[in-house]
C-alpha positions in Angstrom: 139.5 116.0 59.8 137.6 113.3 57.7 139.7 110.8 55.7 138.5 112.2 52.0 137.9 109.7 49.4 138.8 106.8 51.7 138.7 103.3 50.0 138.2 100.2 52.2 139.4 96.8 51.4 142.3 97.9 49.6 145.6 96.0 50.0 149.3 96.5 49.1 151.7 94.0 48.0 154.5 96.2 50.3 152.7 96.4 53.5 153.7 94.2 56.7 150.9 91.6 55.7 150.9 90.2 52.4 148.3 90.9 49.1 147.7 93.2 46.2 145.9 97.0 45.7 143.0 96.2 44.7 142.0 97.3 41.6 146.2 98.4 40.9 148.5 95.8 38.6 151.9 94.7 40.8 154.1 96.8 38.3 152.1 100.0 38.4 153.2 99.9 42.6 156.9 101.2 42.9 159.0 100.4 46.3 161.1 104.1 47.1 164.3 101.0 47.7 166.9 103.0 49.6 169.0 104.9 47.0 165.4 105.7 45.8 162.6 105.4 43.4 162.5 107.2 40.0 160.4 110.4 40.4 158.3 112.0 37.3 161.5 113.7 36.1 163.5 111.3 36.0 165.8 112.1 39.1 166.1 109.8 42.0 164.1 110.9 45.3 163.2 108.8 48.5 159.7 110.1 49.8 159.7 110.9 53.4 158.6 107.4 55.8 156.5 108.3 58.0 158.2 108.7 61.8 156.9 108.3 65.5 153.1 107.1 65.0 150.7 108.5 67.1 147.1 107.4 68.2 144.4 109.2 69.6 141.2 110.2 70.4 139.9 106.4 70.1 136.1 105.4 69.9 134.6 102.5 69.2 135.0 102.9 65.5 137.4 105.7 64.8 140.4 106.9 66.0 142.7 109.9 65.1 146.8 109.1 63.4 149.5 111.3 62.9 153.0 111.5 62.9 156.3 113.3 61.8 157.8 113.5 58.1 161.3 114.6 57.0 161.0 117.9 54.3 162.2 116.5 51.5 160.3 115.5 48.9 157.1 116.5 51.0 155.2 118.5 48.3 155.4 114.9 46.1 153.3 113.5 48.7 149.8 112.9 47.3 148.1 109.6 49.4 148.8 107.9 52.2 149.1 104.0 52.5 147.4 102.7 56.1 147.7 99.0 56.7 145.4 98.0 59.8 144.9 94.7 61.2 143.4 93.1 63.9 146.1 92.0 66.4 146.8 87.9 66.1 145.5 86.1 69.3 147.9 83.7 70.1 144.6 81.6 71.5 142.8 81.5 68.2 141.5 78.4 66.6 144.4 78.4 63.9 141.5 76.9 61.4 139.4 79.6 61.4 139.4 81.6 58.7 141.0 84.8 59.1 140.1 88.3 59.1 141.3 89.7 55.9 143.9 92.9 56.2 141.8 96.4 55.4 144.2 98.6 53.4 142.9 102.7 53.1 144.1 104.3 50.7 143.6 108.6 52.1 144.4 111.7 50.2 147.3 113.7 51.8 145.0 116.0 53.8 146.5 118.1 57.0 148.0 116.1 59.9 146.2 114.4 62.4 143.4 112.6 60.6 140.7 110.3 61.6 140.1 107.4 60.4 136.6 106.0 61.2 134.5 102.7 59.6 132.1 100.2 61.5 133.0 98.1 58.4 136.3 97.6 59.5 137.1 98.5 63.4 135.7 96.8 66.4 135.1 98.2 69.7 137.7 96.8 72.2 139.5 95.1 69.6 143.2 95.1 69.4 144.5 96.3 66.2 148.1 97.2 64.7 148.7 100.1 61.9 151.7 101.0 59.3 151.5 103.8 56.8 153.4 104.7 54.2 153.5 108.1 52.0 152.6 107.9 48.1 152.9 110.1 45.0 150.7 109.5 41.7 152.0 110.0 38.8 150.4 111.2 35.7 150.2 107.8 34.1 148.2 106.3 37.1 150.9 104.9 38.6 151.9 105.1 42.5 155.8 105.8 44.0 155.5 104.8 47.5 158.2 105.2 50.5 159.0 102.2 52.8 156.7 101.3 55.2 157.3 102.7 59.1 157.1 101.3 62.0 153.6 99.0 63.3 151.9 100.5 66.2 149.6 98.8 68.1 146.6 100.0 69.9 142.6 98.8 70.8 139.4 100.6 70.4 136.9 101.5 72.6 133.8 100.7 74.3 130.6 102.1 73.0 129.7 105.6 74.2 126.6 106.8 75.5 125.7 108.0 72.2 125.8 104.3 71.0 124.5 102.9 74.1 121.3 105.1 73.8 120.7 104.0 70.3 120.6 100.6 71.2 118.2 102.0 74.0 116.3 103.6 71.5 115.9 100.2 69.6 114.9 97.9 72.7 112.4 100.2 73.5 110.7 99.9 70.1 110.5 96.0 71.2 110.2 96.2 74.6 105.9 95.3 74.3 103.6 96.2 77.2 104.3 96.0 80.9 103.2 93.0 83.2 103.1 93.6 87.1 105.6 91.2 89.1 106.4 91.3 92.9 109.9 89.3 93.2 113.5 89.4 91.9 114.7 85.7 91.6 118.2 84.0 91.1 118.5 80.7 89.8 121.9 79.0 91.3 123.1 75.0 92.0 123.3 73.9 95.4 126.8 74.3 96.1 126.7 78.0 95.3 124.0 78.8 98.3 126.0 76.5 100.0 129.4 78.9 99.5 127.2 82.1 100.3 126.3 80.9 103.2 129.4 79.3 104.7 132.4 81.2 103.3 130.3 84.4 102.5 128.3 85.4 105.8 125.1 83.9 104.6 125.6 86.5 101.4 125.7 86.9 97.9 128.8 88.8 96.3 129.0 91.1 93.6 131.1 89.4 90.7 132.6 90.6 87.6 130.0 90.7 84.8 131.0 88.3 81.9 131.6 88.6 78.4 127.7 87.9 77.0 126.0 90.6 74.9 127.3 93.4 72.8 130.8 93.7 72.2 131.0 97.1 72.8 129.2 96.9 76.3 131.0 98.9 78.8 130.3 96.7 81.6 131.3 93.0 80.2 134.4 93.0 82.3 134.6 95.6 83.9 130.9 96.1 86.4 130.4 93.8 89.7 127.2 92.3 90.1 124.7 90.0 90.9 122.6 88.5 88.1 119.0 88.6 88.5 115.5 87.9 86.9 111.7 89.4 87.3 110.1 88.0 84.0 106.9 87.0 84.9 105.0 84.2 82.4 101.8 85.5 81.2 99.2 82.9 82.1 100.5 83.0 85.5 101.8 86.5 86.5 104.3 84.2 88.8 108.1 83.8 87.3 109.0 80.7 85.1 109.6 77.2 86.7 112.4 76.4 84.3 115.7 78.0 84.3 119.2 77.4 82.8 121.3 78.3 85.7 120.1 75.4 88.7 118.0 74.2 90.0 117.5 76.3 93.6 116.2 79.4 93.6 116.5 82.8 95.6 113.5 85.0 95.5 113.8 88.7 97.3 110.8 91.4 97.2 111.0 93.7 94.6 111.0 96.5 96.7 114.4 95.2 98.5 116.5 95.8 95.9 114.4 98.2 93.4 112.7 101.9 95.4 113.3 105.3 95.2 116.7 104.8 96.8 117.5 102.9 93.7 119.5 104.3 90.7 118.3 102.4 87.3 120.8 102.2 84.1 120.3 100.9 80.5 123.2 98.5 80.0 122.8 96.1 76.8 120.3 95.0 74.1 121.3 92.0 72.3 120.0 88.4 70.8 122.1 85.2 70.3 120.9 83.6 67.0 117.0 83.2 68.6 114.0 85.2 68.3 114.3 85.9 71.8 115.6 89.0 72.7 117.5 90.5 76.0 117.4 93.4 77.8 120.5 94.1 80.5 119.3 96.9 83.4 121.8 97.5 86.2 120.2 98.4 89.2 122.5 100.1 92.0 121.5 102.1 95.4 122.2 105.4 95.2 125.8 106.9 95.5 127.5 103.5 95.7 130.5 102.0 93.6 128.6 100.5 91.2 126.2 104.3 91.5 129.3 106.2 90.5 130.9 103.6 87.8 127.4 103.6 85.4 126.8 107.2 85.9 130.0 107.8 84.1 129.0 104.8 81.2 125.5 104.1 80.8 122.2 105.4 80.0 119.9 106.7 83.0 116.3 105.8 83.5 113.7 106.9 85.3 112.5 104.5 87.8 108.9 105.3 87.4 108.7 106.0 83.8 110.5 103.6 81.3 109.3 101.0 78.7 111.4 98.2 80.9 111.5 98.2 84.8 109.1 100.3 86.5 109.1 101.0 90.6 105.6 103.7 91.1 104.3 104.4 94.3 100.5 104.5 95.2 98.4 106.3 97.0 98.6 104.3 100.3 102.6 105.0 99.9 103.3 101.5 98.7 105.3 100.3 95.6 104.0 98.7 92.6 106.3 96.8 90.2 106.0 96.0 86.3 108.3 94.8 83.5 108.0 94.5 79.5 106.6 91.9 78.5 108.6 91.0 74.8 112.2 91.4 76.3 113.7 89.2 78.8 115.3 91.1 81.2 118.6 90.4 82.8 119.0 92.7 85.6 122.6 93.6 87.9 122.3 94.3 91.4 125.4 96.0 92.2 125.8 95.3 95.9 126.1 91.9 97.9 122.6 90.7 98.8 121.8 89.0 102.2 119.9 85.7 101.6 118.2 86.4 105.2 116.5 89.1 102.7 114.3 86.0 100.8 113.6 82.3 100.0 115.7 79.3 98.4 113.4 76.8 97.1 113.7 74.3 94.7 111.8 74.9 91.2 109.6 72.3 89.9 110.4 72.9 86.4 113.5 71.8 84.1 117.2 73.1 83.7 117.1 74.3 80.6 121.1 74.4 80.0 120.4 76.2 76.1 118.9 78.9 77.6 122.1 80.2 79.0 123.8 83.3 78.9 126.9 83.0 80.3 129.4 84.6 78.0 126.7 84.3 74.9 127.8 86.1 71.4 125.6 88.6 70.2 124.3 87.7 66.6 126.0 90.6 64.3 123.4 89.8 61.8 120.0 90.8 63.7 119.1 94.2 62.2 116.9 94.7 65.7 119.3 94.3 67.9 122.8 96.1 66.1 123.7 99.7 65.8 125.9 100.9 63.0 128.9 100.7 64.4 131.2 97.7 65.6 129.4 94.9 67.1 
C-alpha cells in the first residue's frame, strides 16, 4: 500500500547521514541506546530495529520495503524513519554541491509498503536506505530505535507507460510532415575508412550512448547506427552542416525503412535550446534489436504517425515524410553495407555545438519532462 501522510525532505539527527527533523527540536528526538529509552510509563523498553531489509518491485520512481521486527514492544510502534540517499560516485566532481539526504517520515501501516516520489528518486539511480521504528508520545515527542542496516539498490528505467507519455508530448510538437527520400550519416574520414577496411566495407551496430532522458531504456543498453532524414524547408534536400564530420553516407529511404521495417518511439528530450529531439529506432522485423524494443518501447505504425512515415502508392512504390518541428535522430538496428549508398563530402560547416553525443536532457523544459524522474 501507499506511504500515508508521507513527509519529504525530512531529516534525522540519528540517521547514517548527518542533519536535523525538520520542523522537530534535537531534544524532542530520543535514541532507544541499548539498555533502552524511557517509554510513556516510565519503564525502560528498546523498540524493535528493523531486520533483513528487503526491496522490491522497483520502478523508475517507487519501489516497495519491508522487513522483519522482533515482538516486543511492536504495538508502541507508531512511524517509521526511512533515510534514502543517492549512492556517492566515487568519480564525482568533489565541488559540486551535493544532493541533500530525503528523510520520510510514514505512519506504521501493514508490511510491505511503497514508497514512491519523482521529487526524490531517479530512474537508474543508485540509492541506499536505513529505517528505523518510532513511537510518539503524547507530548509530541518521538522515541526512536537504532537505525538497521543500509541496503543499497537502483531504480529503474522508465516504463512504457512513461515512455508513451513522453510520446504523447512529442507528438503535440512534432509540426507537419515534409517528404524526404534519403537517410544520411555524418562521420570523419577515418571512420569510413575503418568500415571499409576492418569491417567488410560495413557499418556496425554500436551501443547507444548516454544522450537524452535519463530514464530511456535504450541509453546503454540498444546497438545501433545513428542516422538523420531532416530535410531543410527551402530545399526539401538534408542540411549541409553537421556536427559529427565532415563525410557523409546517404542510403534510400526505402533501404532501411518498408513494410519489412518495425518502427519504435524511443526518446523525446531538449538540451538547454529551443530545439527539440525526437529518438525512433527503426529495426527489420524479427531481429535482435526487433525483439529487444518490443519488450521496451512504444510501437508505431509505419504508415500513420506524427514522425516517420513509410506509405505506399498506387504504382506500389514508397513515399517517405518526417515532422517538420522535431529533429529526428533515428537507430538502425543492424549493420548497414556502404555498397548500399554514397560518401560525399558536405559543403557546409562542422557545427561541433550541435552534438549529441552523451547530451543531458534539460530537467527544466516543461515540453519535454514527464512527472517522474528525469
Amino acid at each position: 500500500m501507499e506511504v500515508p501522510g508521507l513527509a519529504h525532505n525530512i531529516t534525522s539527527p540519528l540517521s547514517p547521514c548527518e542533519g536535523m527533523i525538520k520542523d522537530l527540536s534535537l531534544d524532542s528526538i530520543q535514541l532507544c541506546e541499548r539498555d533502552g529509552s524511557k517509554s510513556q510509563d516510565g519503564s525502560m523498553e528498546e523498540l524493535p530495529v528493523p531486520q533483513n531489509i528487503k526491496i522490491s518491485n522497483i520502478t523508475c520512481d517507487s519501489f516497495k520495503i519491508c522487513w522483519d521486527m522482533e515482538a516486543r514492544s511492536k504495538e508502541r510502534i507508531t512511524h517509521y524513519f526511512i533515510d534514502l540517499n543517492k549512492k556517492e560516485n566515487k568519480n564525482s566532481n568533489k565541488f559540486k554541491h551535493k544532493d541533500v539526504p530525503t528523510k520520510l517520515v510514514a505512519k506504521a501501516v501493514p508490511l510491505p509498503m511503497t514508497v514512491r516520489g519523482h521529487w526524490f528518486l531517479s530512474p537508474r539511480t543508485e540509492y541506499t536506505v536505513a529505517v528505523q521504528t518510532a513511537s510518539k508520545q503524547t507530548d509530541g515527542d518521538y522515541a526512536v530505535s537504532e537505525w538497521s542496516e543500509i541496503i543499497e539498490f537502483c531504480t529503474a528505467d522508465y516504463s512504457t507507460v512513461h515512455l508513451n507519455q513522453l510520446l504523447e508530448k512529442a507528438e503535440v510538437i512534432a509540426g507537419r510532415m515534409l517528404r524526404f527520400s534519403v537517410f544520411y550519416r555524418n562521420q570523419n574520414k577515418e571512420y569510413f575508412d575503418h568500415a571499409r577496411e576492418a569491417q567488410e566495407n560495413r557499418m556496425l551496430p554500436s551501443v547507444k550512448d548516454n544522450s537524452g532522458s535519463h530514464g530511456s531504456p535504450i541509453s546503454g543498453k540498444l546497438e545501433g547506427i545513428y542516422f538523420s532524414c531532416n530535410t531543410e524547408f527551402n530545399t526539401g534536400k538534408p542540411p549541409q552542416d553537421s556536427p559529427y564530420g565532415r563525410l557523409r553516407f546517404e542510403v534510400r529511404a526505402d533501404a532501411l525503412f518498408n513494410p519489412d521495417t518495425n518502427l519504435y518511439f524511443g526518446d523525446f528530450y531538449c538540451m538547454y535550446t529551443a530545439y527539440h529531439y525526437v529518438i525512433l529506432v527503426l529495426a527489420p522485423k524479427g531481429s535482435r534489436g526487433d525483439d529487444f524494443c518490443k519488450q521496451r518501447l512504444p510501437a508505431l505504425d509505419i504508415g500513420d504517425n506524427r514522425f516517420l512515415t513509410c506509405k505506399q502508392e498506387d504504382d506500389g512504390g514508397l513515399v517517405f515524410h518526417h515532422a517538420q518541428d522535431v529533429i529526428l535522430e533515428v537507430i538502425y538496428t543492424e549493420p548497414v553495407d556502404l555498397a548500399l549508398g554514397t560518401v560525399a563530402e558536405i559543403s557546409g560547416h562542422q557545427l561541433m555545438s550541435m552534438s549529441t553525443v552523451n547530451a543531458k536532457k534539460d530537467p527544466s523544459c516543461k515540453t519535454c519532462n514527464i512527472s517522474v524522474g528525469r
